[in-house]
Gaussian input, Z-matrix of N, CA and C with variables (Angstrom, degrees):
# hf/3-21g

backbone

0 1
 N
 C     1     B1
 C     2     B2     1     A1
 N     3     B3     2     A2     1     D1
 C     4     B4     3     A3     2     D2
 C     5     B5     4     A4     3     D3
 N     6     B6     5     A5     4     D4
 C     7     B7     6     A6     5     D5
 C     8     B8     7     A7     6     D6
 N     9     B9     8     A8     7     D7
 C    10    B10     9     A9     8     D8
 C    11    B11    10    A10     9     D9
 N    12    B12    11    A11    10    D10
 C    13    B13    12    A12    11    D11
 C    14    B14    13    A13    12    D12
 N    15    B15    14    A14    13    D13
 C    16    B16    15    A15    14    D14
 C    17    B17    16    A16    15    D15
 N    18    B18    17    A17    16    D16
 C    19    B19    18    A18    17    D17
 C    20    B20    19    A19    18    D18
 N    21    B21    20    A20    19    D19
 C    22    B22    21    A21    20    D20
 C    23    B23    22    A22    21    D21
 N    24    B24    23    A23    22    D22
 C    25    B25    24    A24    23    D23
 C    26    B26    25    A25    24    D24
 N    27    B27    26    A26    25    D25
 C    28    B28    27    A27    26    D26
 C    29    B29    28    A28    27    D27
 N    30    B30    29    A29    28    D28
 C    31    B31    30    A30    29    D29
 C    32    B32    31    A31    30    D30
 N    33    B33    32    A32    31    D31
 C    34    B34    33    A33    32    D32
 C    35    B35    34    A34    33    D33
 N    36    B36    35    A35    34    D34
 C    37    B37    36    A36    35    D35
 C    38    B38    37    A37    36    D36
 N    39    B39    38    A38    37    D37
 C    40    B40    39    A39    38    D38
 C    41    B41    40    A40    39    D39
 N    42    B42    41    A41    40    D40
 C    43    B43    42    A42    41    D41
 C    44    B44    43    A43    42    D42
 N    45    B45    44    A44    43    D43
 C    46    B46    45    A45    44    D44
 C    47    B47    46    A46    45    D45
 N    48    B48    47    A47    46    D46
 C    49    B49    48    A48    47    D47
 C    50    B50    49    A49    48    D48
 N    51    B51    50    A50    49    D49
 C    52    B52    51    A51    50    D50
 C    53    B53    52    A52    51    D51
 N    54    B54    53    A53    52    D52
 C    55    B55    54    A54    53    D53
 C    56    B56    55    A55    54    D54
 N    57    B57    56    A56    55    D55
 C    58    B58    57    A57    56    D56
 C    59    B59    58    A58    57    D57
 N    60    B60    59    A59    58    D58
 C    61    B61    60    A60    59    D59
 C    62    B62    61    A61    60    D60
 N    63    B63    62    A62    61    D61
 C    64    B64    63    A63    62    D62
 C    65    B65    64    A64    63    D63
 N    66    B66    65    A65    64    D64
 C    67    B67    66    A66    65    D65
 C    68    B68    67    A67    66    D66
 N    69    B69    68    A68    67    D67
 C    70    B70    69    A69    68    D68
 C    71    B71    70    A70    69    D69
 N    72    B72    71    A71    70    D70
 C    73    B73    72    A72    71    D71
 C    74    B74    73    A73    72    D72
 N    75    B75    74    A74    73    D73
 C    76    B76    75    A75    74    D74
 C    77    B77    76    A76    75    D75
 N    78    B78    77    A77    76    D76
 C    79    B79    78    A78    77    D77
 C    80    B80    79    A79    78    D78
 N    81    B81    80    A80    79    D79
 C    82    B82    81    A81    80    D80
 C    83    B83    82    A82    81    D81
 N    84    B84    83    A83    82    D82
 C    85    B85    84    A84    83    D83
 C    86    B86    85    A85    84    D84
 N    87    B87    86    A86    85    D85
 C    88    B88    87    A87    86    D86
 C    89    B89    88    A88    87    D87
 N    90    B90    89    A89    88    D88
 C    91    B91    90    A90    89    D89
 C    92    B92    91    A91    90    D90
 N    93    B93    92    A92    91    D91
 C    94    B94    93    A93    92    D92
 C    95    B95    94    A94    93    D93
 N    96    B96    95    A95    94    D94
 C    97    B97    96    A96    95    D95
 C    98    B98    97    A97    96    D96
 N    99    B99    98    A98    97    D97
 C   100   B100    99    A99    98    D98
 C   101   B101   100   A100    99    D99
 N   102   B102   101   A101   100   D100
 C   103   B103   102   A102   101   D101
 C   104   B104   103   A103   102   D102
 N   105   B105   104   A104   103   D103
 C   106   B106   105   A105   104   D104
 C   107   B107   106   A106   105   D105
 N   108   B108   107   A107   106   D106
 C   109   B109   108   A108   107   D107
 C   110   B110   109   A109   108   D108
 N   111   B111   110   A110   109   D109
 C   112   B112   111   A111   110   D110
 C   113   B113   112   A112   111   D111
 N   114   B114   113   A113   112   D112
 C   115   B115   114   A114   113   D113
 C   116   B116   115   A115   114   D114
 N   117   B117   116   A116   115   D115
 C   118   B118   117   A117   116   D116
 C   119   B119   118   A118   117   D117
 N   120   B120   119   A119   118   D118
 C   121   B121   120   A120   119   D119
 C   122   B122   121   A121   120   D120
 N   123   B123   122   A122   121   D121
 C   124   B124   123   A123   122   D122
 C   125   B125   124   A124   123   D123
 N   126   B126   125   A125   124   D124
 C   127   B127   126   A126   125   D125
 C   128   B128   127   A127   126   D126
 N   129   B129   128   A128   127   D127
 C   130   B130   129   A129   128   D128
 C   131   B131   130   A130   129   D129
 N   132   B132   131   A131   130   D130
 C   133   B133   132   A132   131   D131
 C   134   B134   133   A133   132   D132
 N   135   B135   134   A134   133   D133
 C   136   B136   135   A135   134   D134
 C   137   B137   136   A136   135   D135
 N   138   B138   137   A137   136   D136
 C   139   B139   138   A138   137   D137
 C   140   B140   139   A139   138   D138
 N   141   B141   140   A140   139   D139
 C   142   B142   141   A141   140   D140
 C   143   B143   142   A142   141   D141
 N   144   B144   143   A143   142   D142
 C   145   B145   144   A144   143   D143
 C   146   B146   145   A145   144   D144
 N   147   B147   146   A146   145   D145
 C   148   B148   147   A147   146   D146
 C   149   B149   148   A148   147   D147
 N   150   B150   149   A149   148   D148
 C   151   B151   150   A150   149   D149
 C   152   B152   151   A151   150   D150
 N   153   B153   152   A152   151   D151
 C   154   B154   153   A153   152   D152
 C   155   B155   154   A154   153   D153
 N   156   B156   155   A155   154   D154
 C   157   B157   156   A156   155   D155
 C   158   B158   157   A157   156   D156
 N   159   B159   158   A158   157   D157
 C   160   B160   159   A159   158   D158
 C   161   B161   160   A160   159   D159
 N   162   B162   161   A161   160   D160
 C   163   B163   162   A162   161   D161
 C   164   B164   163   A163   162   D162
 N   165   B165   164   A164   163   D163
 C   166   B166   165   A165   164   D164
 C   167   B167   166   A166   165   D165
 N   168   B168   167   A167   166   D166
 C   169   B169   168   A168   167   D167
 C   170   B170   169   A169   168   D168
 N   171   B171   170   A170   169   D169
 C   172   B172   171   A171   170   D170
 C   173   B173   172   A172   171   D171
 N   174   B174   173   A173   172   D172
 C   175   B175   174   A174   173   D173
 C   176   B176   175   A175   174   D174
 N   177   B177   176   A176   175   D175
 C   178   B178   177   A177   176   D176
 C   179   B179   178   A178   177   D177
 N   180   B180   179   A179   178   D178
 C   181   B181   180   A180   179   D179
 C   182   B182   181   A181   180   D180
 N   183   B183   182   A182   181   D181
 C   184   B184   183   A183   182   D182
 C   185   B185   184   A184   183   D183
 N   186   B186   185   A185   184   D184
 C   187   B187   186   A186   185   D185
 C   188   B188   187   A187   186   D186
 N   189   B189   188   A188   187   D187
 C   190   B190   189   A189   188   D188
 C   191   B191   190   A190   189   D189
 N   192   B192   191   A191   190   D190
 C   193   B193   192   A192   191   D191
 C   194   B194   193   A193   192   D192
 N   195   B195   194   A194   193   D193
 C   196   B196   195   A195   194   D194
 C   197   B197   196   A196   195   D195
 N   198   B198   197   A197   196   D196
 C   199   B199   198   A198   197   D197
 C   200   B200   199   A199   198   D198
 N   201   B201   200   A200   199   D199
 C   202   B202   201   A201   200   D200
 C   203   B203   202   A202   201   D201
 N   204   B204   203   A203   202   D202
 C   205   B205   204   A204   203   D203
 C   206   B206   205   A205   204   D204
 N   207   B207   206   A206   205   D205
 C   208   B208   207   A207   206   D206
 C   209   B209   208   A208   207   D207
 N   210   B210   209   A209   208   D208
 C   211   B211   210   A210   209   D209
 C   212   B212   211   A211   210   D210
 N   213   B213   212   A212   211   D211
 C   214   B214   213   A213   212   D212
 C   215   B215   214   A214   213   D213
 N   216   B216   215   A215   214   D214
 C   217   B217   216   A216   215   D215
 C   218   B218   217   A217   216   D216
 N   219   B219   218   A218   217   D217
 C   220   B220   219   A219   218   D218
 C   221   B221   220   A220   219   D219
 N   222   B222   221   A221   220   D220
 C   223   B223   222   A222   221   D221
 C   224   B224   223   A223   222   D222
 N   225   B225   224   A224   223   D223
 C   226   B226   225   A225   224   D224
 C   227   B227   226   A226   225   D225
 N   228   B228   227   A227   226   D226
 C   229   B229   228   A228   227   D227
 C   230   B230   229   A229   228   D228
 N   231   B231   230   A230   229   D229
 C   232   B232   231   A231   230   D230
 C   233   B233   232   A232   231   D231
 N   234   B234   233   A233   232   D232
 C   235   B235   234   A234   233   D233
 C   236   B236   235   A235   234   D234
 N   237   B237   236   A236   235   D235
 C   238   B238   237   A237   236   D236
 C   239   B239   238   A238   237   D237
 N   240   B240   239   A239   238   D238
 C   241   B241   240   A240   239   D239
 C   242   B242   241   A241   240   D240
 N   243   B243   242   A242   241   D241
 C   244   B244   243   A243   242   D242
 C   245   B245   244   A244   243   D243
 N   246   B246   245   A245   244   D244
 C   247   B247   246   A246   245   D245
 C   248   B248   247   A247   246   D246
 N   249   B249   248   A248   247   D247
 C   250   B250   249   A249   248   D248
 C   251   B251   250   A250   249   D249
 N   252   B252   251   A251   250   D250
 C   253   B253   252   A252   251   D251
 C   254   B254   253   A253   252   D252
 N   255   B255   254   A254   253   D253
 C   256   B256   255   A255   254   D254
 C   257   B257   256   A256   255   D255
 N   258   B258   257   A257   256   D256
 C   259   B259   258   A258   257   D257
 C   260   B260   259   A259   258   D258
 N   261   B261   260   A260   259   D259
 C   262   B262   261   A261   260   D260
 C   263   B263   262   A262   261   D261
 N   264   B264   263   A263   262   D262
 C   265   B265   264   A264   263   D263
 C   266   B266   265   A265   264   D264
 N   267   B267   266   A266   265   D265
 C   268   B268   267   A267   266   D266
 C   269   B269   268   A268   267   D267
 N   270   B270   269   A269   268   D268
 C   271   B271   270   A270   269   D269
 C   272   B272   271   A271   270   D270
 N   273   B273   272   A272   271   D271
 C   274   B274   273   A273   272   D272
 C   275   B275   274   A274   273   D273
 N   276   B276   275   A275   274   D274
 C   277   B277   276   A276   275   D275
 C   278   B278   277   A277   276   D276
 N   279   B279   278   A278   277   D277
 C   280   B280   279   A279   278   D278
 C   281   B281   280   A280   279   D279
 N   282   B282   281   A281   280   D280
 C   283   B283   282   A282   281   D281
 C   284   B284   283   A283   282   D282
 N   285   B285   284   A284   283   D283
 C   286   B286   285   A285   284   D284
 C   287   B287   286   A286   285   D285
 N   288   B288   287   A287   286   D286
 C   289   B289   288   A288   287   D287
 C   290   B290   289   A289   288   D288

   B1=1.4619
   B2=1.5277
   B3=1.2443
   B4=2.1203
   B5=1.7481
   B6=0.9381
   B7=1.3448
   B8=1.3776
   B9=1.3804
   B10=1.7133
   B11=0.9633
   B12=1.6630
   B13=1.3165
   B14=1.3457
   B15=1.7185
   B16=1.7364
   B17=1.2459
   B18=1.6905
   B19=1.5808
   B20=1.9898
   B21=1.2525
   B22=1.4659
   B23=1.7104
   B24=1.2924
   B25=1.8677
   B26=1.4476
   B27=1.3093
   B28=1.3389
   B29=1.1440
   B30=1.7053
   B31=1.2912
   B32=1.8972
   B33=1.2647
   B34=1.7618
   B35=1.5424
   B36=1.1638
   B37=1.5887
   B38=1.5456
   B39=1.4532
   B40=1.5348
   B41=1.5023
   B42=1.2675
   B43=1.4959
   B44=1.4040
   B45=1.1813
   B46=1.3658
   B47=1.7144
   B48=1.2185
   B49=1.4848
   B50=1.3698
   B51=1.4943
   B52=1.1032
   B53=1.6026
   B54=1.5764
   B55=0.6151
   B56=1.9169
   B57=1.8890
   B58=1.3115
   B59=1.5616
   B60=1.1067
   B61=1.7601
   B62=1.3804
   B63=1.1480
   B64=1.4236
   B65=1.4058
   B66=1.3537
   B67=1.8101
   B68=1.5620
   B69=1.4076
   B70=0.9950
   B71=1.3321
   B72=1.2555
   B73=1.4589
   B74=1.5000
   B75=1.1882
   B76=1.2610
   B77=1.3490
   B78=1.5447
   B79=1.4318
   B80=1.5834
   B81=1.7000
   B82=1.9192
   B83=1.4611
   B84=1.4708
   B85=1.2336
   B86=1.2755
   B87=1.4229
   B88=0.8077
   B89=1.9844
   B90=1.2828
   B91=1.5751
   B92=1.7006
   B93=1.3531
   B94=1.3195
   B95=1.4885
   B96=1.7474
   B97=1.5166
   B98=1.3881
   B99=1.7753
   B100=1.8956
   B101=1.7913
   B102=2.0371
   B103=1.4625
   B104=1.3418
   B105=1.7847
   B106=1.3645
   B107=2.0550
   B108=1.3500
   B109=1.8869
   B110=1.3633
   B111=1.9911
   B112=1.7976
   B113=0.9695
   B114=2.0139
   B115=1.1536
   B116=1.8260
   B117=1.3710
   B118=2.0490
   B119=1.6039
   B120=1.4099
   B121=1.2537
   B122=1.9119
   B123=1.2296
   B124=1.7187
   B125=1.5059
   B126=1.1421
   B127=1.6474
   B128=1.3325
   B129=1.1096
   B130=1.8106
   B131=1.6281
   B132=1.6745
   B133=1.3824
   B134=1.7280
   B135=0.9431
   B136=1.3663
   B137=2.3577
   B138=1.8893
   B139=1.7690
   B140=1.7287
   B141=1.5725
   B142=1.3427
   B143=2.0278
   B144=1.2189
   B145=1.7076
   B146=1.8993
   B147=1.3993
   B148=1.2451
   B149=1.6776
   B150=1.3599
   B151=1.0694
   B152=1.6003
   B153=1.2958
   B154=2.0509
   B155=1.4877
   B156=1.5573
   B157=1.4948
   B158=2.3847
   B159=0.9510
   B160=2.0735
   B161=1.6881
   B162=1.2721
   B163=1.1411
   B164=1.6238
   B165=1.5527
   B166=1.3084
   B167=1.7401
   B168=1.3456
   B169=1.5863
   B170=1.0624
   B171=1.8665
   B172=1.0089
   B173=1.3737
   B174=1.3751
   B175=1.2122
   B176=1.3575
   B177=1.3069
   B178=1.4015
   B179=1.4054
   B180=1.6809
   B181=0.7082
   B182=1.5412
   B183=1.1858
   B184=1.6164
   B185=1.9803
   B186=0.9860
   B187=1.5985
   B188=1.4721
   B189=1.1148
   B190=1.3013
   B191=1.5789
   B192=1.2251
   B193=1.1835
   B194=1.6656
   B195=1.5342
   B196=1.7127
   B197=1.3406
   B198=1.2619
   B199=1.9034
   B200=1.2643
   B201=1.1708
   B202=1.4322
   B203=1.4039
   B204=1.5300
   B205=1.3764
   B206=1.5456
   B207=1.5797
   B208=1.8664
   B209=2.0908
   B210=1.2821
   B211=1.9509
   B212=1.4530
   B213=1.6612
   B214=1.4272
   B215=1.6148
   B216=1.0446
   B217=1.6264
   B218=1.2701
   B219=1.5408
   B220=1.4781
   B221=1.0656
   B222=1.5598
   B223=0.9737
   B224=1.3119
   B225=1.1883
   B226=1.3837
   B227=1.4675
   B228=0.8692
   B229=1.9465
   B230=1.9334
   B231=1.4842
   B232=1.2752
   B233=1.0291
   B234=1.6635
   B235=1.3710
   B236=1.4345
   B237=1.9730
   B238=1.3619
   B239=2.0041
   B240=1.3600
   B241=1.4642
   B242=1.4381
   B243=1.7494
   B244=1.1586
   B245=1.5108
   B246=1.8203
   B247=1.3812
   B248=1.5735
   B249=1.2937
   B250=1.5096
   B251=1.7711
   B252=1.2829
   B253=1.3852
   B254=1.4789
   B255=1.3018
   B256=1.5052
   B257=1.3700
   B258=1.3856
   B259=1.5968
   B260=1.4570
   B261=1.3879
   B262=1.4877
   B263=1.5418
   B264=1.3251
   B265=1.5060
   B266=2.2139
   B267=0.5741
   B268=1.8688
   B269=1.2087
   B270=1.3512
   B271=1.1732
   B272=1.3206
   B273=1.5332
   B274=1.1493
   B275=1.7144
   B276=1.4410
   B277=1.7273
   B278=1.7141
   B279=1.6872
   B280=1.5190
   B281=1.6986
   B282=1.4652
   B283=2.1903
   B284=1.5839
   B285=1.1124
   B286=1.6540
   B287=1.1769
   B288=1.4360
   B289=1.2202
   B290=2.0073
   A1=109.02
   A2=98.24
   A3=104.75
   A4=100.05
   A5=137.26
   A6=150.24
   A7=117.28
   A8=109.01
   A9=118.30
   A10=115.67
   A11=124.35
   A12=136.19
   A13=110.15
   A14=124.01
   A15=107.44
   A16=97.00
   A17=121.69
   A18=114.41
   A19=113.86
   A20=103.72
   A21=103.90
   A22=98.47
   A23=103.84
   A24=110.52
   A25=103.76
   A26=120.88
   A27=128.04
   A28=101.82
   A29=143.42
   A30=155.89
   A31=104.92
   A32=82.29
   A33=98.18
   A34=117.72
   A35=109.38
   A36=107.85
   A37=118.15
   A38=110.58
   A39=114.38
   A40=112.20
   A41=144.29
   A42=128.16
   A43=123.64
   A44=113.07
   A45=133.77
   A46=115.79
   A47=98.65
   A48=111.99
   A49=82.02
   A50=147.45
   A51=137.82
   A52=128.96
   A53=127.90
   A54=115.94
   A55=95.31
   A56=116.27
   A57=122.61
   A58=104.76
   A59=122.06
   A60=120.53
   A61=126.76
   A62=112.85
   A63=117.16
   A64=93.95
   A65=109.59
   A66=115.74
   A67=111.71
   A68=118.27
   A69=114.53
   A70=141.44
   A71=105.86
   A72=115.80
   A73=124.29
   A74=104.74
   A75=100.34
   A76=126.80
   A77=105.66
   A78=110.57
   A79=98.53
   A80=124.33
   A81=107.13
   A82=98.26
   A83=131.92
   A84=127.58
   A85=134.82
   A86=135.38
   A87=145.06
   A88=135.98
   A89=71.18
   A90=84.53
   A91=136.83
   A92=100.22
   A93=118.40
   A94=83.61
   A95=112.21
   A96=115.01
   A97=120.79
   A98=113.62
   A99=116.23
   A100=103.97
   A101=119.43
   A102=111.17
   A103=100.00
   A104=117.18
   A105=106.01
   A106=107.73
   A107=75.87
   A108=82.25
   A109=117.59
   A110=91.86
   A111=93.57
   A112=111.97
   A113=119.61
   A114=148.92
   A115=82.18
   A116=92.80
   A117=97.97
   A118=77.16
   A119=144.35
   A120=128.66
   A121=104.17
   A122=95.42
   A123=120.02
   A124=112.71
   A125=98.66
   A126=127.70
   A127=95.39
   A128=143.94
   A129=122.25
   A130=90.73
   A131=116.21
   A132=120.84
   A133=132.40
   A134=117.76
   A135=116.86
   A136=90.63
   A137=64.59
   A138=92.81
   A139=111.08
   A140=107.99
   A141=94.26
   A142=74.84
   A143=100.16
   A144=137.89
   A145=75.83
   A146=138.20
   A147=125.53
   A148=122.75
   A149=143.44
   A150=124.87
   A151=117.64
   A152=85.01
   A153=90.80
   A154=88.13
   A155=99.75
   A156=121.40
   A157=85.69
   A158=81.35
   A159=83.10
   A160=97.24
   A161=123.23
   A162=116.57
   A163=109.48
   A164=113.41
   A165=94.12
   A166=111.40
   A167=101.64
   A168=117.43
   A169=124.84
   A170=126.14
   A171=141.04
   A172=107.44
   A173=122.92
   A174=120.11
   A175=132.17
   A176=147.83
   A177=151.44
   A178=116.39
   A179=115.82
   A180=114.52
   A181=151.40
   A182=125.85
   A183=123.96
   A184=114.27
   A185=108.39
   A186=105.64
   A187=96.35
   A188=138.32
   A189=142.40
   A190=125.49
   A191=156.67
   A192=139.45
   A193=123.25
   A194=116.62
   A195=106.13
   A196=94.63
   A197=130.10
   A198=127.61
   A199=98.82
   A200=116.73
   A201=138.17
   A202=109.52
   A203=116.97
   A204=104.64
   A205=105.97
   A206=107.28
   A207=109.15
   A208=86.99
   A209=110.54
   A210=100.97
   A211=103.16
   A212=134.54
   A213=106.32
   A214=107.24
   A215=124.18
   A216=106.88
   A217=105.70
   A218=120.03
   A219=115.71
   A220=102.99
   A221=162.40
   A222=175.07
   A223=93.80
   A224=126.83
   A225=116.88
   A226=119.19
   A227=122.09
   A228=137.78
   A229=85.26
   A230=113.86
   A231=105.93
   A232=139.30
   A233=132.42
   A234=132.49
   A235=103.41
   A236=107.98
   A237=111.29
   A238=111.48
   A239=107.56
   A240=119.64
   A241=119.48
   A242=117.26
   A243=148.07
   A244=106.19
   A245=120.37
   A246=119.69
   A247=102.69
   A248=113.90
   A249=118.11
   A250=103.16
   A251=105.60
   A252=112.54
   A253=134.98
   A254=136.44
   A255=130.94
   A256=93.88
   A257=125.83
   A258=120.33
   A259=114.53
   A260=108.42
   A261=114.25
   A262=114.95
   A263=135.02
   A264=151.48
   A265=92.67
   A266=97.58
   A267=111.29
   A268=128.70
   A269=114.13
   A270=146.81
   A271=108.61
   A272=148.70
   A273=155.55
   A274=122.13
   A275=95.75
   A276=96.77
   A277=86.84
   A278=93.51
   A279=97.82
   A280=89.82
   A281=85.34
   A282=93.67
   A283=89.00
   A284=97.92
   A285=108.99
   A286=125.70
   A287=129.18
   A288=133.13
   A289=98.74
   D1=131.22
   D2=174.32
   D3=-44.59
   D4=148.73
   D5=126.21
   D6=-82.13
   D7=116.92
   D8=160.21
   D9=-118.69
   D10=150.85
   D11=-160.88
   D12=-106.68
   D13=157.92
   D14=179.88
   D15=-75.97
   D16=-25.86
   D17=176.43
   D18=-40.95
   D19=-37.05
   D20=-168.80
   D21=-82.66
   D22=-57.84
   D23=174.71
   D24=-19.85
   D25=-59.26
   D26=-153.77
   D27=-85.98
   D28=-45.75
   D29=161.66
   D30=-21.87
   D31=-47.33
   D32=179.04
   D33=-83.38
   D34=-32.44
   D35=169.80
   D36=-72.98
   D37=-29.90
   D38=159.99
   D39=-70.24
   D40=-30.55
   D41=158.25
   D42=-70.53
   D43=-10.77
   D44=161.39
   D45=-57.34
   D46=-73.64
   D47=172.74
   D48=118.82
   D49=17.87
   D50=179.34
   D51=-110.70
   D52=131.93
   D53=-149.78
   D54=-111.03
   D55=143.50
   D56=-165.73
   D57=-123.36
   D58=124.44
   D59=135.72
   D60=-30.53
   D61=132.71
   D62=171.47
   D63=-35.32
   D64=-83.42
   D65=175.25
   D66=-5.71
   D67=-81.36
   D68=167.65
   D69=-28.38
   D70=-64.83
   D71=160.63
   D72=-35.21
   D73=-63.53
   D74=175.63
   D75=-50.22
   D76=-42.06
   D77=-168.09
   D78=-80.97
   D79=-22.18
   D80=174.65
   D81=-61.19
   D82=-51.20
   D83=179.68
   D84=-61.73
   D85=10.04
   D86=100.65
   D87=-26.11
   D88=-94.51
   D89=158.98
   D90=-28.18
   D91=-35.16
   D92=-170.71
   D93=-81.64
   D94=-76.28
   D95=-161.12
   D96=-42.90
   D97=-29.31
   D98=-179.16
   D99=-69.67
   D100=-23.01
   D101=-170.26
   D102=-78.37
   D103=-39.73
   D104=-155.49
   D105=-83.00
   D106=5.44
   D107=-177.87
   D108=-79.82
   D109=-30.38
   D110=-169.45
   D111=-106.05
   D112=20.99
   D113=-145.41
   D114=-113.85
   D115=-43.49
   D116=-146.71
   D117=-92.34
   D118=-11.16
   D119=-168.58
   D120=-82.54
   D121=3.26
   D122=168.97
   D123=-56.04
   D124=-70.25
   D125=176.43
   D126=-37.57
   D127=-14.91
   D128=-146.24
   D129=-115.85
   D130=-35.99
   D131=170.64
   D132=-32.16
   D133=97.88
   D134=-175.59
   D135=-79.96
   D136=132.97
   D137=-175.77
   D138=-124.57
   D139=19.99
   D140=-150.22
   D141=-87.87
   D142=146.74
   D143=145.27
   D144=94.93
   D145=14.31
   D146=157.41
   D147=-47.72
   D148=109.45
   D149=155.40
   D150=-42.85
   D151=143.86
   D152=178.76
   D153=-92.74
   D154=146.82
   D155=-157.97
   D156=-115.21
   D157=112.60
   D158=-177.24
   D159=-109.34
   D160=-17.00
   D161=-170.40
   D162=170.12
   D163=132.84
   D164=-168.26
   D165=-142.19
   D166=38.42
   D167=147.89
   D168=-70.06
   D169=-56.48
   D170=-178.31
   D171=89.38
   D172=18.24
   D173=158.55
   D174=-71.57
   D175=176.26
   D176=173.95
   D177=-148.67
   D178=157.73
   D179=174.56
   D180=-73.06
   D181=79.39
   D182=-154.74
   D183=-53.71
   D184=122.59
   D185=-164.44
   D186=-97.09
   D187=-173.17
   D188=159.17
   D189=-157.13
   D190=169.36
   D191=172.24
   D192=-75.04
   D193=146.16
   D194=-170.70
   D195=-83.85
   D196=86.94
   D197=177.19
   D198=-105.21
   D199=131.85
   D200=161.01
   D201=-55.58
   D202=119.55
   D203=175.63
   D204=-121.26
   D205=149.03
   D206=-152.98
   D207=-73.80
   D208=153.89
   D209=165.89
   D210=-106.11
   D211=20.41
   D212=-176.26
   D213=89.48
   D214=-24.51
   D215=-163.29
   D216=-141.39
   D217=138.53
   D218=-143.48
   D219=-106.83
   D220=172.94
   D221=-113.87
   D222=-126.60
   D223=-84.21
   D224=179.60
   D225=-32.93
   D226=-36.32
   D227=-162.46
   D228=-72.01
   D229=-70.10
   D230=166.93
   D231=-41.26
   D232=-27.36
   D233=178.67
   D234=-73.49
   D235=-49.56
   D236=-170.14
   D237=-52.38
   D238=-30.75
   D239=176.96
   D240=-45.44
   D241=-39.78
   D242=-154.79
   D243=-73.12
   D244=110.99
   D245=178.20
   D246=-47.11
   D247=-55.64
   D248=-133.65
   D249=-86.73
   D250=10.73
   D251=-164.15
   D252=71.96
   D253=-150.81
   D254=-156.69
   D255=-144.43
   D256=136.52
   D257=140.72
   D258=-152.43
   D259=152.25
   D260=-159.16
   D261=52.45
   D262=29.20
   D263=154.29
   D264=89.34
   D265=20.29
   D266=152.41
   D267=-136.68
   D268=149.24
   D269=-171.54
   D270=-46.86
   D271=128.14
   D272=170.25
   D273=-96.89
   D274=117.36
   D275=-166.77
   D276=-102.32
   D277=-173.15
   D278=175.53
   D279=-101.79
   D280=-173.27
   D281=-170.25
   D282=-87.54
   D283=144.27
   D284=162.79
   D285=-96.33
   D286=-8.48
   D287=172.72
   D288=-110.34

């Protein structure tokens, strides 16, 4: 079985930004040592002539070309649309900050 220390528990609660009870501590270290145990009880699995499983929908990715397609409505038609009005031939928002 892994052994972990509260020295490390706590090592990790400071990259955390989180702060633990002894209590606590003790009990993540615990905790930690029963996952990485039933973690390492992995290791013992015989995989030999297993296919490796990467994904098992069997779907793929359909790609398509990046083509610009025209919508009917011209740039101008969009500015004229525009509450806030136009300047320098775009649309004028208010500031958000």
């Amino acid at each position: 079985m892994t052994k972990i220390t509260t020295d490390e528990v706590q090592h990790l609660a400071r990259l955390s930004s989180i702060e633990l009870t002894e209590t606590e501590t003790q009990a993540l270290t615990n905790d930690l040592e029963q996952i990485l145990g039933l973690v390492a009880q992995l290791d013992d699995l015989d995989t030999e002539g297993v296919e490796p499983t990467y994904q098992v929908t069997g779907r793929q990715n359909v790609w398509r070309q990046d083509v610009v397609a025209e919508s009917g409505v011209s740039r101008q038609q969009l500015l004229e649309l525009s509450e806030g009005g136009q300047q320098n031939h775009s649309i004028k928002v208010p500031k958000v900050l």
